[in-house]
mmCIF file of the protein (N, C-alpha, C, O) and its ligand, coordinates in Angstrom:
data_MODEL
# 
_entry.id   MODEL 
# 
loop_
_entity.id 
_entity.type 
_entity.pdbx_number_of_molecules 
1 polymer     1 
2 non-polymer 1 
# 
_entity_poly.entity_id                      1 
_entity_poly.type                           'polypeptide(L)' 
_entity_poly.nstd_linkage                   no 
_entity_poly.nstd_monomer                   no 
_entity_poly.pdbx_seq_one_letter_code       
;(UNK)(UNK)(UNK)(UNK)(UNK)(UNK)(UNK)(UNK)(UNK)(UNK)(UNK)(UNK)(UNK)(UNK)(UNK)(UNK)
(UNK)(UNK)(UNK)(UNK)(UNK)(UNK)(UNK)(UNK)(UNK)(UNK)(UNK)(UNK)(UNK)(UNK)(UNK)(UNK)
(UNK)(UNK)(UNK)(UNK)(UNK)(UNK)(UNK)(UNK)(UNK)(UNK)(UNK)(UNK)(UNK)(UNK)
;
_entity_poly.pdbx_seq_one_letter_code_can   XXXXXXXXXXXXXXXXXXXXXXXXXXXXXXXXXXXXXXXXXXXXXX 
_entity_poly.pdbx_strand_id                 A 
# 
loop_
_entity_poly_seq.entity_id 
_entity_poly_seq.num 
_entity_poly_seq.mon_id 
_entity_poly_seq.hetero 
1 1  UNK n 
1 2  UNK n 
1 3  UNK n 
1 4  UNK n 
1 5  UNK n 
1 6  UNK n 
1 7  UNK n 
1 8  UNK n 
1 9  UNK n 
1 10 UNK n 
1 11 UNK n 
1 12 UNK n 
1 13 UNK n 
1 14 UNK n 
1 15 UNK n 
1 16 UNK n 
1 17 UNK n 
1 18 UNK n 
1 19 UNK n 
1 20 UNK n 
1 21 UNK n 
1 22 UNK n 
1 23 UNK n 
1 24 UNK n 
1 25 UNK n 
1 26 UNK n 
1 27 UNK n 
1 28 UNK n 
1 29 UNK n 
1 30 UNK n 
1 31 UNK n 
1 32 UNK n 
1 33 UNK n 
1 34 UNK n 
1 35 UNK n 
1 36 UNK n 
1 37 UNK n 
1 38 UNK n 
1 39 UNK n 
1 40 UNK n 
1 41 UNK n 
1 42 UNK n 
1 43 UNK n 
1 44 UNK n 
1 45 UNK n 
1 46 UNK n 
# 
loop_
_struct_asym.id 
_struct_asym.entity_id 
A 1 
B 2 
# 
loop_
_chem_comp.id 
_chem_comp.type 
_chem_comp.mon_nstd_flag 
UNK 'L-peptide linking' . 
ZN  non-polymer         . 
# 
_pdbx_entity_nonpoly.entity_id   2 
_pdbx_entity_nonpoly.name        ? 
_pdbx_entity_nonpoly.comp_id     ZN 
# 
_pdbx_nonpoly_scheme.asym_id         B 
_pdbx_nonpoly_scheme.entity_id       2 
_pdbx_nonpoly_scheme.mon_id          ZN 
_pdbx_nonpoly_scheme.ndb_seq_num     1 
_pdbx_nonpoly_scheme.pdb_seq_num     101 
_pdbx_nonpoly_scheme.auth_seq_num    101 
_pdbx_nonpoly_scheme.pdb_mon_id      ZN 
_pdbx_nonpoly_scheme.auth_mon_id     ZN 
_pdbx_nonpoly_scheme.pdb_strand_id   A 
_pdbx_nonpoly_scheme.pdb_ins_code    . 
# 
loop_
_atom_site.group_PDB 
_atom_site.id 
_atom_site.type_symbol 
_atom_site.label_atom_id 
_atom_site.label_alt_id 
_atom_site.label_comp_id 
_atom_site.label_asym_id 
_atom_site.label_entity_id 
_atom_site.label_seq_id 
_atom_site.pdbx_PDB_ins_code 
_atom_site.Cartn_x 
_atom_site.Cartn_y 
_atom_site.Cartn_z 
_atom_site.occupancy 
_atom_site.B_iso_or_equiv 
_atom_site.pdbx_formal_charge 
_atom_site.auth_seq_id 
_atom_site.auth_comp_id 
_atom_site.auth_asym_id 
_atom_site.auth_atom_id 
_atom_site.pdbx_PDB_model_num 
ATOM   1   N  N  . UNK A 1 1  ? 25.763 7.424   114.645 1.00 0.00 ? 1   UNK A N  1 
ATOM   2   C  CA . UNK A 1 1  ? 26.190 7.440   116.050 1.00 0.00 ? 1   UNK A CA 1 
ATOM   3   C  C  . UNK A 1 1  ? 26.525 6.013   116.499 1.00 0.00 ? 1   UNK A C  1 
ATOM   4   O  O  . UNK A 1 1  ? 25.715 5.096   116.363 1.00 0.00 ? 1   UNK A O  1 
ATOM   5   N  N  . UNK A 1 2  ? 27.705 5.854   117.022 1.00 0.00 ? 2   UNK A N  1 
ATOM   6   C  CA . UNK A 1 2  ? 28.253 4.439   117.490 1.00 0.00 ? 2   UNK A CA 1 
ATOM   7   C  C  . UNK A 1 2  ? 28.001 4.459   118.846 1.00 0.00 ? 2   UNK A C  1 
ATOM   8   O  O  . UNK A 1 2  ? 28.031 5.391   119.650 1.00 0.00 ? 2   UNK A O  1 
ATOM   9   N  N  . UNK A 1 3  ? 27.675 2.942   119.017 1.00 0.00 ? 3   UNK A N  1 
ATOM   10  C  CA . UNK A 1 3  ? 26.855 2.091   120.183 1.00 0.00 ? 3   UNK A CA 1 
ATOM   11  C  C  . UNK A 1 3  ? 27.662 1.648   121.012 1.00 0.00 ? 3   UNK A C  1 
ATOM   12  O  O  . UNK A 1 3  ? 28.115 0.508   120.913 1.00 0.00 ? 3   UNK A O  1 
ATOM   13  N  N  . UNK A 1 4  ? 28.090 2.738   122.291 1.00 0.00 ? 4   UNK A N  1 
ATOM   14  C  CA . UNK A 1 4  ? 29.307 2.393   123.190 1.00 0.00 ? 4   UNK A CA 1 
ATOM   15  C  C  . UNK A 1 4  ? 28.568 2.207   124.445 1.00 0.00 ? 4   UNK A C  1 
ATOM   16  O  O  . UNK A 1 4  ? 29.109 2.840   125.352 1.00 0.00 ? 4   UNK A O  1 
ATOM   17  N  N  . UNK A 1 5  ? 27.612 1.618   124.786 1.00 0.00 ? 5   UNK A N  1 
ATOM   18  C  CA . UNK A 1 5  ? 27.114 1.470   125.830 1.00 0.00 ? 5   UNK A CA 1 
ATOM   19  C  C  . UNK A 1 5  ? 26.947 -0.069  125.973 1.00 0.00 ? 5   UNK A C  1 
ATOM   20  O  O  . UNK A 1 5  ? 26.093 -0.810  126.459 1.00 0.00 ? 5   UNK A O  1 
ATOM   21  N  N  . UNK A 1 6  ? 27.952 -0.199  125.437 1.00 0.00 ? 6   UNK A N  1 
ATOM   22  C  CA . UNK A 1 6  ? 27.924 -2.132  125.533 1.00 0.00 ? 6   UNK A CA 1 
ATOM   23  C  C  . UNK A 1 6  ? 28.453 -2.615  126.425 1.00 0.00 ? 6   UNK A C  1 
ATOM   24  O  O  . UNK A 1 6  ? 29.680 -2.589  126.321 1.00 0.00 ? 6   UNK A O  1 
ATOM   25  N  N  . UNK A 1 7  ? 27.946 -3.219  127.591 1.00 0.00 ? 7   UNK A N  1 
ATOM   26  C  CA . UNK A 1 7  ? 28.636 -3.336  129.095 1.00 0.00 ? 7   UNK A CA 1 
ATOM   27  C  C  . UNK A 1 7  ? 28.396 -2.371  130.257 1.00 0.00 ? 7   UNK A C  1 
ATOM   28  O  O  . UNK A 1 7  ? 28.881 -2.343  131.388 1.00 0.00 ? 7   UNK A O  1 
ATOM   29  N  N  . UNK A 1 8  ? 27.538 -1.617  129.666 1.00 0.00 ? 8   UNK A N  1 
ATOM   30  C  CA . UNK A 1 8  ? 26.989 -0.541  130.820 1.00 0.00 ? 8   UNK A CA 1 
ATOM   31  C  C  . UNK A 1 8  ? 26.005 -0.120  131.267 1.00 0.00 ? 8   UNK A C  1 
ATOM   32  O  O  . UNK A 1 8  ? 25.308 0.629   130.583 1.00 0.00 ? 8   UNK A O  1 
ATOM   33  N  N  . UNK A 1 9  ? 25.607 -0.505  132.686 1.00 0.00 ? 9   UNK A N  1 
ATOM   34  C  CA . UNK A 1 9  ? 24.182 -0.117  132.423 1.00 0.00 ? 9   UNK A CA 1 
ATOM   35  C  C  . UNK A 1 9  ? 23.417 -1.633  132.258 1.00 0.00 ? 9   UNK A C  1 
ATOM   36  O  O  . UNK A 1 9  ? 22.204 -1.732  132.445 1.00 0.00 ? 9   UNK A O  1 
ATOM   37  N  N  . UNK A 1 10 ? 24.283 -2.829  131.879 1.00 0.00 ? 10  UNK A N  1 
ATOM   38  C  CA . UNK A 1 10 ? 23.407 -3.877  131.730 1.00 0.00 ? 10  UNK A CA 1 
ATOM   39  C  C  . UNK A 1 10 ? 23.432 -4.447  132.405 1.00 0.00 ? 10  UNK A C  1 
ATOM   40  O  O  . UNK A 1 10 ? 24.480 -4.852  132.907 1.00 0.00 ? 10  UNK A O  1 
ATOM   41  N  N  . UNK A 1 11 ? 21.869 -4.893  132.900 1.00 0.00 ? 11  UNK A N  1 
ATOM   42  C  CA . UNK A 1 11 ? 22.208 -5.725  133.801 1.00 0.00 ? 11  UNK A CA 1 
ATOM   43  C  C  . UNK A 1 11 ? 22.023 -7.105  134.048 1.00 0.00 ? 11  UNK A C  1 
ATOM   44  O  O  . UNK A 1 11 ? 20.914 -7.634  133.979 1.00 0.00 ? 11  UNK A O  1 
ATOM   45  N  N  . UNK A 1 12 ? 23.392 -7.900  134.425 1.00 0.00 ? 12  UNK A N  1 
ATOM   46  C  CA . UNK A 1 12 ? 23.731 -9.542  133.975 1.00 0.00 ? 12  UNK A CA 1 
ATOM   47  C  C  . UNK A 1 12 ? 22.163 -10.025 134.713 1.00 0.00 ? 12  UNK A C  1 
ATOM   48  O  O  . UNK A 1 12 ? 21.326 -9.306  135.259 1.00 0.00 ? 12  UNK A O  1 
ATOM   49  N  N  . UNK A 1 13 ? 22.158 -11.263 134.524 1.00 0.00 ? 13  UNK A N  1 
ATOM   50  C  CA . UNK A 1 13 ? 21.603 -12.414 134.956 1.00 0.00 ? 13  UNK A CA 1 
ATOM   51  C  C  . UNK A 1 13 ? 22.164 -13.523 135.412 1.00 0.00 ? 13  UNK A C  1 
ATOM   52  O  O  . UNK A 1 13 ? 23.209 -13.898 134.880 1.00 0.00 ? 13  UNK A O  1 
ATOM   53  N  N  . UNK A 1 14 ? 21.537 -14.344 136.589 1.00 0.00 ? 14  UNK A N  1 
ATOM   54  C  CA . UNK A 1 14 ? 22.500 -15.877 136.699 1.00 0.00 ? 14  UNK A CA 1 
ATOM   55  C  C  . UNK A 1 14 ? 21.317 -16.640 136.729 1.00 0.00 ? 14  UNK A C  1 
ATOM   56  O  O  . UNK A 1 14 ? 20.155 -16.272 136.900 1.00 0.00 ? 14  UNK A O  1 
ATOM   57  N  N  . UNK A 1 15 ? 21.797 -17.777 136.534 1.00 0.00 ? 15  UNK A N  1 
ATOM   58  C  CA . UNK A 1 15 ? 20.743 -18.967 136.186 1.00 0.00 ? 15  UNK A CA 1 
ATOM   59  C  C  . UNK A 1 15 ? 22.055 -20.270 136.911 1.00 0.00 ? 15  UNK A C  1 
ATOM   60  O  O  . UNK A 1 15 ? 23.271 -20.330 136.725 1.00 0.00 ? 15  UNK A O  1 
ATOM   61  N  N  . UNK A 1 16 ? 21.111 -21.169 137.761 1.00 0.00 ? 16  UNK A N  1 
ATOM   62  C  CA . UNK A 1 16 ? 21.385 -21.447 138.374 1.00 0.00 ? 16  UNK A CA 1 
ATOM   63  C  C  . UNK A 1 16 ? 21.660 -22.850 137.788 1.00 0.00 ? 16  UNK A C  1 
ATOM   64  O  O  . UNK A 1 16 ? 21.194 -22.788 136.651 1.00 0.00 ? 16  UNK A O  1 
ATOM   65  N  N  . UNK A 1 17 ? 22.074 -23.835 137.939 1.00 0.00 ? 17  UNK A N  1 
ATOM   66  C  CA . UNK A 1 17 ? 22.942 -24.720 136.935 1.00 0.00 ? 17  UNK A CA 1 
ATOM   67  C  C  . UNK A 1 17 ? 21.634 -26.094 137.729 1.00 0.00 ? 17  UNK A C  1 
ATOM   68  O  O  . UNK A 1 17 ? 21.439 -27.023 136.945 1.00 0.00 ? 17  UNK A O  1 
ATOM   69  N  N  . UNK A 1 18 ? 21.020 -26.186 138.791 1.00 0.00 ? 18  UNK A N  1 
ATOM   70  C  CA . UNK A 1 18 ? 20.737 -27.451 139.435 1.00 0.00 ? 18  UNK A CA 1 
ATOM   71  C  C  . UNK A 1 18 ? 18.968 -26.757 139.168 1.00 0.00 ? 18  UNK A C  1 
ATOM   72  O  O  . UNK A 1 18 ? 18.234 -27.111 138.245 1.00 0.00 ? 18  UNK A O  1 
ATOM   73  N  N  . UNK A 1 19 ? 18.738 -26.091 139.860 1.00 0.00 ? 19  UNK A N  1 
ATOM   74  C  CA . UNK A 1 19 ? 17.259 -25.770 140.330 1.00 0.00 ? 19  UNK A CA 1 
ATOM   75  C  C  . UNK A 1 19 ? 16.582 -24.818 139.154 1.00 0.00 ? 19  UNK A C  1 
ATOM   76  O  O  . UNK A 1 19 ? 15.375 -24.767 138.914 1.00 0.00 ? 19  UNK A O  1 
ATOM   77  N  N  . UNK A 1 20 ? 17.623 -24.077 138.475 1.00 0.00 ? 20  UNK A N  1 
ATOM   78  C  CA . UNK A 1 20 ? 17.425 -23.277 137.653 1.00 0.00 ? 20  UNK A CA 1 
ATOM   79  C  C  . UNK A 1 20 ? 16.324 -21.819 137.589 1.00 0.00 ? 20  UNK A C  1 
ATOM   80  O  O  . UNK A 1 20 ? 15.542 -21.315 136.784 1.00 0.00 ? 20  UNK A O  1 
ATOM   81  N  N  . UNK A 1 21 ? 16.909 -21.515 139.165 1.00 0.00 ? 21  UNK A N  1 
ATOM   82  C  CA . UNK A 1 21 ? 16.299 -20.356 139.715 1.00 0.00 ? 21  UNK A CA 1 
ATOM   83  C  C  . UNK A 1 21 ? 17.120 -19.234 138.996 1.00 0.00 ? 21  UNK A C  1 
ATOM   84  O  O  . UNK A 1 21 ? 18.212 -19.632 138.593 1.00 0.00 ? 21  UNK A O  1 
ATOM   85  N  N  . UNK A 1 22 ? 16.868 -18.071 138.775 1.00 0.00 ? 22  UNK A N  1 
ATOM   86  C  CA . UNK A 1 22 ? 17.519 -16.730 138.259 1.00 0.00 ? 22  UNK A CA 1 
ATOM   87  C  C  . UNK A 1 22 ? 17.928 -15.800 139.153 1.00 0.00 ? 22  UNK A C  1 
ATOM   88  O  O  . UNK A 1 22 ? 17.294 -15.893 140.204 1.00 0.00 ? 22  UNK A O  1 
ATOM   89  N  N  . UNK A 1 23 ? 18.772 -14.904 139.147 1.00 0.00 ? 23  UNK A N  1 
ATOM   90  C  CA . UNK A 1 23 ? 18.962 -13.672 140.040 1.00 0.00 ? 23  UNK A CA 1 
ATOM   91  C  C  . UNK A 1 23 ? 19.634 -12.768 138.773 1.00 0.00 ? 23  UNK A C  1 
ATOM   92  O  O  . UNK A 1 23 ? 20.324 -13.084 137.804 1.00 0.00 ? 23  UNK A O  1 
ATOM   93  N  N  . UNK A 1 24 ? 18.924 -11.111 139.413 1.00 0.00 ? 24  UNK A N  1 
ATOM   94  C  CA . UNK A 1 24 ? 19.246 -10.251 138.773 1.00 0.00 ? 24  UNK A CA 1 
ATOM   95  C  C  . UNK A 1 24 ? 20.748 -9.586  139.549 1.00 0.00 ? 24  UNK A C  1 
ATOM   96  O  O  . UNK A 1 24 ? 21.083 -9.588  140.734 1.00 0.00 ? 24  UNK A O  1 
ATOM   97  N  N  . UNK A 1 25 ? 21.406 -9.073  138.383 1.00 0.00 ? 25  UNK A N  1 
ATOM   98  C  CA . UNK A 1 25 ? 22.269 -8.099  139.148 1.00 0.00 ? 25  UNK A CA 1 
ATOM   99  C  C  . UNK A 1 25 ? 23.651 -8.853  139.585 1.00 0.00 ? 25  UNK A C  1 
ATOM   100 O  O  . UNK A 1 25 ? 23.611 -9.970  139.070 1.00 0.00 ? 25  UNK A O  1 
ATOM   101 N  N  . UNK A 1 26 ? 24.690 -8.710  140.227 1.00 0.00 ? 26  UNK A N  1 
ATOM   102 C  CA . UNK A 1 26 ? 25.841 -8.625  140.413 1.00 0.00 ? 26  UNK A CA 1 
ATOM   103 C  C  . UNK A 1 26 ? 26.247 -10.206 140.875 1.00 0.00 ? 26  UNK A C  1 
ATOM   104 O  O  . UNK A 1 26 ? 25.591 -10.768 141.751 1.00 0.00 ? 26  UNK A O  1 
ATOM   105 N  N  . UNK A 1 27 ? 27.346 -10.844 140.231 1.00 0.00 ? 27  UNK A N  1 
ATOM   106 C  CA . UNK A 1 27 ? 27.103 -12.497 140.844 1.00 0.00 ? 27  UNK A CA 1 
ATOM   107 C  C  . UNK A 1 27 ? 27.139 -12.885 142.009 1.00 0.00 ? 27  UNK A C  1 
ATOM   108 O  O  . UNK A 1 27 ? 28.123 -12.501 142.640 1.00 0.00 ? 27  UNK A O  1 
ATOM   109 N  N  . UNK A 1 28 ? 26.115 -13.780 142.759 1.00 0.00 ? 28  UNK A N  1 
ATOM   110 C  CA . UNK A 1 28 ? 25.764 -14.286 143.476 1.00 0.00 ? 28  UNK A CA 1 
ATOM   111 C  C  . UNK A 1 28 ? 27.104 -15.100 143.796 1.00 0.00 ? 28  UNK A C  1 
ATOM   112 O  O  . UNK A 1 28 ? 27.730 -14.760 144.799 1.00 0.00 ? 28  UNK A O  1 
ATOM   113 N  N  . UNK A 1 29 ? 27.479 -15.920 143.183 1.00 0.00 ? 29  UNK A N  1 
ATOM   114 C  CA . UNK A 1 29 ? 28.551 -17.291 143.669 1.00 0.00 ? 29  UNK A CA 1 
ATOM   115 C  C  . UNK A 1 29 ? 27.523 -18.649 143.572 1.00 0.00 ? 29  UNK A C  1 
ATOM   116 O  O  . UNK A 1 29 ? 27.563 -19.716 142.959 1.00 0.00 ? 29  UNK A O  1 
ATOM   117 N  N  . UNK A 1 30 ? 26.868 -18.200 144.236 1.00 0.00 ? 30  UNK A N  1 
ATOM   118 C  CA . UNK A 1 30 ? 25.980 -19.291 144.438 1.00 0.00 ? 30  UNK A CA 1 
ATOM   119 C  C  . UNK A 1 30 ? 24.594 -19.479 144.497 1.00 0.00 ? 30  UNK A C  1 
ATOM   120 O  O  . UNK A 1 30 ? 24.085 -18.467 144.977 1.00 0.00 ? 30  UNK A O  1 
ATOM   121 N  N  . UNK A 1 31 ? 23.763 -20.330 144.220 1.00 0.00 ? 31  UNK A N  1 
ATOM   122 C  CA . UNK A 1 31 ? 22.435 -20.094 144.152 1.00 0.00 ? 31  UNK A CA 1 
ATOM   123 C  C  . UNK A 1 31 ? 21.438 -19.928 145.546 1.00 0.00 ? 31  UNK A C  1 
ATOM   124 O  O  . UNK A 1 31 ? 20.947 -20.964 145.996 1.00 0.00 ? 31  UNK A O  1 
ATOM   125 N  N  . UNK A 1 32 ? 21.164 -18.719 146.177 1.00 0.00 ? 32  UNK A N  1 
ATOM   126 C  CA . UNK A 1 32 ? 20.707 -18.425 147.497 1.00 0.00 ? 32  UNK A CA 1 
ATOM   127 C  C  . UNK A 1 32 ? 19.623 -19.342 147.655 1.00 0.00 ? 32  UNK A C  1 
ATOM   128 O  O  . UNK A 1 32 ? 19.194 -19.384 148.808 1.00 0.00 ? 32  UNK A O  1 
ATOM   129 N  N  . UNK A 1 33 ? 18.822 -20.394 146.492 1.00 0.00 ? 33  UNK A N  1 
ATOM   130 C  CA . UNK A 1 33 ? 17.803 -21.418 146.784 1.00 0.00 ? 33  UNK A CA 1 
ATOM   131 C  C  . UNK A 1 33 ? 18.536 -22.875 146.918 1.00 0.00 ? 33  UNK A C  1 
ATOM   132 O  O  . UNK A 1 33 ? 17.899 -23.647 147.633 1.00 0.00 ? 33  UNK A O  1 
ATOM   133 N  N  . UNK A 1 34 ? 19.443 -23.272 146.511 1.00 0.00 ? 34  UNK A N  1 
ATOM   134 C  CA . UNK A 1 34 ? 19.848 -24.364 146.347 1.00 0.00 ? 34  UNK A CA 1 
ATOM   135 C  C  . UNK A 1 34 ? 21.672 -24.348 146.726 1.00 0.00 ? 34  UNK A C  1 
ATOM   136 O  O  . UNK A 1 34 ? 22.345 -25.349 146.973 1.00 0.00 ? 34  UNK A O  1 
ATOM   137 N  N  . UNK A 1 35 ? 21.962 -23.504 146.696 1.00 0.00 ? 35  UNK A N  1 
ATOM   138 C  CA . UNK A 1 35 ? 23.790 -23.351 147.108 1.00 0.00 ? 35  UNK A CA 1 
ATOM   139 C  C  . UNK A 1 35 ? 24.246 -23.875 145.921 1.00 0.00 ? 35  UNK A C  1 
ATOM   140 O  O  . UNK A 1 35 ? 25.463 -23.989 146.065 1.00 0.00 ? 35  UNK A O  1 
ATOM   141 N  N  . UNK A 1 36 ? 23.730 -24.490 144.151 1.00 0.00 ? 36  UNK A N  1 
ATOM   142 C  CA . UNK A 1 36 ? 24.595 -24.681 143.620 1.00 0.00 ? 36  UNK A CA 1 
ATOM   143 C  C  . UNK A 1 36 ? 25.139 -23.676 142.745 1.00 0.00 ? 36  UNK A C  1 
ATOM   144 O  O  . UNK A 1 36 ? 24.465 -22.652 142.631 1.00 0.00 ? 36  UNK A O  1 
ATOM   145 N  N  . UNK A 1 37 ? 26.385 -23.765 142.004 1.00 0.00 ? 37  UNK A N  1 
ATOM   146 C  CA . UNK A 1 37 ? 26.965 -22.900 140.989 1.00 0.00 ? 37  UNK A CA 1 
ATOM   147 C  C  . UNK A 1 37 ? 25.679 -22.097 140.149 1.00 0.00 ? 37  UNK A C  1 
ATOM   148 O  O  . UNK A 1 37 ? 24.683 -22.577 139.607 1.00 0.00 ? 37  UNK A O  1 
ATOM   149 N  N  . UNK A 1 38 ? 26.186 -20.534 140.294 1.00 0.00 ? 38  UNK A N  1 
ATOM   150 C  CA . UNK A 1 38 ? 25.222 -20.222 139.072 1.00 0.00 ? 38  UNK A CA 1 
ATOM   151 C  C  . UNK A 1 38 ? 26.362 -19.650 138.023 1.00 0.00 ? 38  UNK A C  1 
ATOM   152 O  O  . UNK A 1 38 ? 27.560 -19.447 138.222 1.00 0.00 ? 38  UNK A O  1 
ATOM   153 N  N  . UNK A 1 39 ? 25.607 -19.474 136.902 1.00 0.00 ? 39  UNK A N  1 
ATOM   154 C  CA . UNK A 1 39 ? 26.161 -19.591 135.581 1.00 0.00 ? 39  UNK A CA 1 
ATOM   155 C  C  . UNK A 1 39 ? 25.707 -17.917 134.869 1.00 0.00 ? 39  UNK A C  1 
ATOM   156 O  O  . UNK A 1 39 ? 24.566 -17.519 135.101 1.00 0.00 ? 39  UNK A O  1 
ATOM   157 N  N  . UNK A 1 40 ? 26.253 -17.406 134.385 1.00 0.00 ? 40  UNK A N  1 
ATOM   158 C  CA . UNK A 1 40 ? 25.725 -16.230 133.833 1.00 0.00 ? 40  UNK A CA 1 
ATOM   159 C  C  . UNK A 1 40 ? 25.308 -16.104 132.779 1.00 0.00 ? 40  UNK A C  1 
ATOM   160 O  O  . UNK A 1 40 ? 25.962 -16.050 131.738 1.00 0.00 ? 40  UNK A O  1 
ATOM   161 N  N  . UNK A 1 41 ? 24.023 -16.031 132.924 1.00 0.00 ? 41  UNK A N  1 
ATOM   162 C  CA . UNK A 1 41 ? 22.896 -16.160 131.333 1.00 0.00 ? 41  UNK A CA 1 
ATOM   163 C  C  . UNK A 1 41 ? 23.727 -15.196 130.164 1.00 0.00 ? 41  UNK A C  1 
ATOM   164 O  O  . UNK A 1 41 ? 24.071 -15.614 129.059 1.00 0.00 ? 41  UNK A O  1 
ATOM   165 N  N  . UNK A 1 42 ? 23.919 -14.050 130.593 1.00 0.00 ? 42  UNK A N  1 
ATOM   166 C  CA . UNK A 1 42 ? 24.439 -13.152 129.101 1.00 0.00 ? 42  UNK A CA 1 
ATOM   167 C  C  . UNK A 1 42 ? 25.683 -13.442 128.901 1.00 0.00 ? 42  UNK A C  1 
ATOM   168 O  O  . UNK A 1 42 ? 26.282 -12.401 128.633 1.00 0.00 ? 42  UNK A O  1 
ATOM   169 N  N  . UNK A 1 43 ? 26.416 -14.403 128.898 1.00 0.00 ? 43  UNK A N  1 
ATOM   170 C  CA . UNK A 1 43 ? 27.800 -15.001 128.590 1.00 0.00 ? 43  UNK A CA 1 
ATOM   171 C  C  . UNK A 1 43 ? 27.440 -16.128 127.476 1.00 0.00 ? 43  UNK A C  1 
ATOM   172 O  O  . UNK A 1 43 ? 27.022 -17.240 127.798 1.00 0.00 ? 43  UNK A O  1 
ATOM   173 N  N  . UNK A 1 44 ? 27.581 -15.851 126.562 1.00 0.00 ? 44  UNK A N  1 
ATOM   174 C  CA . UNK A 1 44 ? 27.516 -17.373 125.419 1.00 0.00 ? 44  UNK A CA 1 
ATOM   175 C  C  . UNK A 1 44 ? 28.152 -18.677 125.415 1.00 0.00 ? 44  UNK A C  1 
ATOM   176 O  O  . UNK A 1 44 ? 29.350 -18.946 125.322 1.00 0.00 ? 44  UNK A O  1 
ATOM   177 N  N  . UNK A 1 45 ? 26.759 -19.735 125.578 1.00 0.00 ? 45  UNK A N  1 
ATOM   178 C  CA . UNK A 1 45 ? 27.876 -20.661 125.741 1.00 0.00 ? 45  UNK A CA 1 
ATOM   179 C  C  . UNK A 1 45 ? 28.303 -21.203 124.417 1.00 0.00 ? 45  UNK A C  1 
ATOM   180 O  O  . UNK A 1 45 ? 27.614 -21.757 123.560 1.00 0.00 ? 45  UNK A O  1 
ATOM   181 N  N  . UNK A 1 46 ? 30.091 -20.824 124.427 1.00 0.00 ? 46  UNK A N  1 
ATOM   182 C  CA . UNK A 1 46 ? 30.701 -21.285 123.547 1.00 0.00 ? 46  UNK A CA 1 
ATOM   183 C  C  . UNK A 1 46 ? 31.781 -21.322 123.812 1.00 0.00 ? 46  UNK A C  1 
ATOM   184 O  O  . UNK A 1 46 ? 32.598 -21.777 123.012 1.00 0.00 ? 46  UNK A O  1 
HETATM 185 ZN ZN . ZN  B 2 .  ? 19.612 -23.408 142.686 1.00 0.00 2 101 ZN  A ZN 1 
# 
């Protein structure tokens, strides 16, 4: 059985680039503790 639930159902993370606070769920823009850029943890950095 093939694994098509990749992207669904998951749910992202952001991590916040200055303070390095987290939020679950749908992107923020910005970090609601500090106003800086957040970054999305399940994106690889590469
Ligand atoms: Zn922050």
């Amino acid at each position: 059985m093939r694994d098509v639930t990749q992207g669904v159902g998951r749910e992202a993370a952001y991590e916040c680039f200055d303070c390095g606070n987290v939020v679950d769920g749908t992107n923020p823009g910005t970090c609601p503790e500090c106003g800086s850029t957040m970054r999305n943890r399940g994106t690889p950095l590469e």
